[in-house]
Backbone as CSV, one residue per row, in Angstrom:
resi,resn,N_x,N_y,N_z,CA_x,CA_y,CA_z,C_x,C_y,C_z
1,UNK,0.839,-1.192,0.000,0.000,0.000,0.000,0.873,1.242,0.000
2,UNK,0.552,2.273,-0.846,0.936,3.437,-0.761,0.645,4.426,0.286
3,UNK,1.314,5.331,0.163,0.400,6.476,1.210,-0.421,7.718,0.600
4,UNK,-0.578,7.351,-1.089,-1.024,8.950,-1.017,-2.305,8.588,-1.497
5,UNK,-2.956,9.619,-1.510,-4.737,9.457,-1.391,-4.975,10.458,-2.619
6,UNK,-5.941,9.630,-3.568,-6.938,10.059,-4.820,-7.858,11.098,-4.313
7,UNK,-7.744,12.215,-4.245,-9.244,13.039,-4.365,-9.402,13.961,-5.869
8,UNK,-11.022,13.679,-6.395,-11.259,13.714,-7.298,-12.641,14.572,-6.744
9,UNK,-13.099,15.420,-7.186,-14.268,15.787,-7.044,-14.630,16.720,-8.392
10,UNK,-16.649,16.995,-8.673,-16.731,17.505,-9.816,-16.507,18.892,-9.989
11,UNK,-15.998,19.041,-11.051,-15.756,20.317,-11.357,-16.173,21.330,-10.764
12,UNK,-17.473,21.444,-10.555,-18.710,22.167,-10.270,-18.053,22.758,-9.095
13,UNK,-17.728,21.927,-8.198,-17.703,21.718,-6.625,-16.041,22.492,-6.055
14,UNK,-15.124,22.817,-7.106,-14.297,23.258,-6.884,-14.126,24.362,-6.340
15,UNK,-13.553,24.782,-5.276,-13.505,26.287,-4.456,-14.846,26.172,-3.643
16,UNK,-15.907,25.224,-3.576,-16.987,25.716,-2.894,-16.771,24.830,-1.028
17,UNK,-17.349,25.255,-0.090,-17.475,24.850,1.169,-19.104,24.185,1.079
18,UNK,-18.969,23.060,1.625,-20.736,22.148,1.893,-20.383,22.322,3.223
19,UNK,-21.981,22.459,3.187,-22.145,22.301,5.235,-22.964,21.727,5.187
20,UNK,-23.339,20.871,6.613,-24.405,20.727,6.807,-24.745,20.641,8.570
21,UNK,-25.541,19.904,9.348,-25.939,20.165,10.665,-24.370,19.497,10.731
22,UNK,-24.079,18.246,10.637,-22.815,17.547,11.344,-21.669,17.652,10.628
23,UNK,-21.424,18.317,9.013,-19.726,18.013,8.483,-20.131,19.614,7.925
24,UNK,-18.801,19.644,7.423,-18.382,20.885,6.630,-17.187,20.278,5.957
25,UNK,-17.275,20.516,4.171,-16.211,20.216,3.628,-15.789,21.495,3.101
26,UNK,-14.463,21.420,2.840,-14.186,22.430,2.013,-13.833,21.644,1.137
27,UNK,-14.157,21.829,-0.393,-13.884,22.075,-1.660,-12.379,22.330,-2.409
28,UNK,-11.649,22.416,-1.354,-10.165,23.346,-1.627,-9.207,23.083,-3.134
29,UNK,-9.029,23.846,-3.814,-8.066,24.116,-4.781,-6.680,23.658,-4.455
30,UNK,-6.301,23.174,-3.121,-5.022,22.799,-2.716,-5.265,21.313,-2.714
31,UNK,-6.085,20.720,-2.153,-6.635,19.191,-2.251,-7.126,18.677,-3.277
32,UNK,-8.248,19.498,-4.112,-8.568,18.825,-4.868,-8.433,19.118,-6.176
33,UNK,-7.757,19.906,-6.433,-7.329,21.014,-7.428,-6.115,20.135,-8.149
34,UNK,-6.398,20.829,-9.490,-5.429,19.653,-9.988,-5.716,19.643,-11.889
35,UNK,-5.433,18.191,-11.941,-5.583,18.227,-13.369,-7.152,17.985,-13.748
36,UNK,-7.191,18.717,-14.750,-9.149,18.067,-15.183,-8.645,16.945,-16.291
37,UNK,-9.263,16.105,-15.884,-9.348,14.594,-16.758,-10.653,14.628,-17.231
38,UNK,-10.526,13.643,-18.243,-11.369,12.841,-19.294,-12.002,11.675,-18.523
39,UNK,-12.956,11.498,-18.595,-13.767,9.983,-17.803,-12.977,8.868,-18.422
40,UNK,-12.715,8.753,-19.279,-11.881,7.505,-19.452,-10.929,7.365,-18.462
41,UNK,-9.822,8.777,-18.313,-8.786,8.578,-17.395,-9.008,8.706,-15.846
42,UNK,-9.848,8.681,-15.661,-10.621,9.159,-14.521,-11.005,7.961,-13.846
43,UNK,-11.527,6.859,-15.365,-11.863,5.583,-15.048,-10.487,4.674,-14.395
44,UNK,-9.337,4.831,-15.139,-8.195,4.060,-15.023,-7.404,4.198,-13.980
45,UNK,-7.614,5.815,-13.305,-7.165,6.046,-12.035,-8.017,5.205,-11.033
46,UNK,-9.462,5.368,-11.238,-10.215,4.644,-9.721,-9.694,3.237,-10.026
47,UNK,-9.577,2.623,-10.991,-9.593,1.237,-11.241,-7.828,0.470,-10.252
48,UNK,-7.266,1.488,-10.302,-5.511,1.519,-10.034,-5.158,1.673,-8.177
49,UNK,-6.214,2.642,-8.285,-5.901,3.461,-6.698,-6.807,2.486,-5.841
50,UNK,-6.571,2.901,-4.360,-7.367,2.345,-3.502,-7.982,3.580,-1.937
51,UNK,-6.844,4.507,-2.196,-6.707,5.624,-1.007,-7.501,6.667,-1.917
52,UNK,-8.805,6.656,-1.471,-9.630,7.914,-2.386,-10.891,9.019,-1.460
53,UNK,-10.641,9.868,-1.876,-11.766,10.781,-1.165,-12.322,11.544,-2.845
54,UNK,-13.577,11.290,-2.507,-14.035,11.508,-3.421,-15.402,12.548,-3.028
55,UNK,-16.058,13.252,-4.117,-17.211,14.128,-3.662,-17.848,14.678,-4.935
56,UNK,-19.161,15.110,-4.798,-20.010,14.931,-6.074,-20.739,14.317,-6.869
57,UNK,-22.003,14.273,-7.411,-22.655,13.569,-7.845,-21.800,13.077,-9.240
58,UNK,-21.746,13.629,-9.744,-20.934,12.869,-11.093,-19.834,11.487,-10.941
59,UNK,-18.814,12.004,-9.605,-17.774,11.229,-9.657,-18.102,10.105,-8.572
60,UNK,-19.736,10.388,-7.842,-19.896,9.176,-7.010,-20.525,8.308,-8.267
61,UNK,-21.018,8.811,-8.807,-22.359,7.973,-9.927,-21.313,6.781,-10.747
62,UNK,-20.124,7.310,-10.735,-19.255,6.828,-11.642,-18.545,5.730,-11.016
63,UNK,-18.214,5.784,-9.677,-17.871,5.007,-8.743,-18.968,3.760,-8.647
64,UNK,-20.136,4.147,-8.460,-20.955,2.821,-8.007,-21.268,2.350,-9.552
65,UNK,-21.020,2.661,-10.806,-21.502,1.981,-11.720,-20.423,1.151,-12.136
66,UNK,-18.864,1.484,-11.732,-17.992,0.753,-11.760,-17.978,-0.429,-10.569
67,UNK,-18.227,-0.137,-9.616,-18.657,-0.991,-8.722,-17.445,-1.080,-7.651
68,UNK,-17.062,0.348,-7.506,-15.719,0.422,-6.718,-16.520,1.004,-4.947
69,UNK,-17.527,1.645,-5.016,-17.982,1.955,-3.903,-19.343,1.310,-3.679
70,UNK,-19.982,1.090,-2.460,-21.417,0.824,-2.429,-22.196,2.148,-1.855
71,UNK,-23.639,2.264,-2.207,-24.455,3.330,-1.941,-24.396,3.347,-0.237
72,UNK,-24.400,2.542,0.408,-25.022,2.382,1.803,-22.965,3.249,2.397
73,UNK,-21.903,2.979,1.581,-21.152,4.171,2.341,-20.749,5.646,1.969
74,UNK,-21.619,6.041,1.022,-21.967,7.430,0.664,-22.371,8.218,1.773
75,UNK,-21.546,9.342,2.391,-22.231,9.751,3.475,-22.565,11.709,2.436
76,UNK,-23.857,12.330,2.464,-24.406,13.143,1.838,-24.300,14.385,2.496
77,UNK,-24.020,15.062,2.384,-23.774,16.902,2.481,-24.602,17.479,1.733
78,UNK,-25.545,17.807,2.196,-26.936,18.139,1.673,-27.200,17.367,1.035
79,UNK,-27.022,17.752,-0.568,-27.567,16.963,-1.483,-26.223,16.585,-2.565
80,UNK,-24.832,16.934,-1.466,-23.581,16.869,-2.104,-23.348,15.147,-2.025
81,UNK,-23.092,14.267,-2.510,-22.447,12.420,-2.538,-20.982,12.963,-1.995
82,UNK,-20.493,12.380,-0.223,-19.048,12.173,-0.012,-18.600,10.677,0.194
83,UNK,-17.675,10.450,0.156,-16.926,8.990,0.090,-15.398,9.269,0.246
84,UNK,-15.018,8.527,1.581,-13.756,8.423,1.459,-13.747,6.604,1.048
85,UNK,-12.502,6.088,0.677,-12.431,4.470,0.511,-10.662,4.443,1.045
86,UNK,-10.746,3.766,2.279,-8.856,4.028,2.222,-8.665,2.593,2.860
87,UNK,-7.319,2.051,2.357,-7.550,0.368,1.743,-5.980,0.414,2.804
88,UNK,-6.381,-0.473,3.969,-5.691,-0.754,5.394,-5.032,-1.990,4.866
């Protein structure tokens, strides 16, 4: 196992803060900021990695149709999809 951790979140979501009654994420340009990929490559990274924080409807949707996360550990920020997956 490696130590460094995949975060990928959608575009959309970049620079913004989610709150809600119990979490607050930040969005940050230092974490999640980065290169914009193509869903193909996007695909080949989740398929590779195992240390991921992920956020957004797009890049969770993409996760459970690959079948790398399940719905029941999606935890939701409003109406934001979060997921960490980190492989012990």
């Amino acid at each position: 196992m490696n130590g460094r951790v995949v975060a990928i979140c959608d575009s959309g979501l970049l620079g913004q803060t989610l709150e809600c009654e119990n979490y607050k994420i930040e969005v940050s340009k230092t974490f999640y900021g980065g290169e914009l990929m193509s869903e193909d490559k996007v695909v080949l990274l989740l398929k590779k990695e195992r240390n991921l924080n992920l956020i957004g409807k797009n890049i969770i949707e993409l996760c459970l149709e690959l079948g790398i996360i399940a719905q029941e550990h999606i935890l939701m920020v409003n109406d934001t999809p979060h997921m960490q997956l980190i492989e012990l």
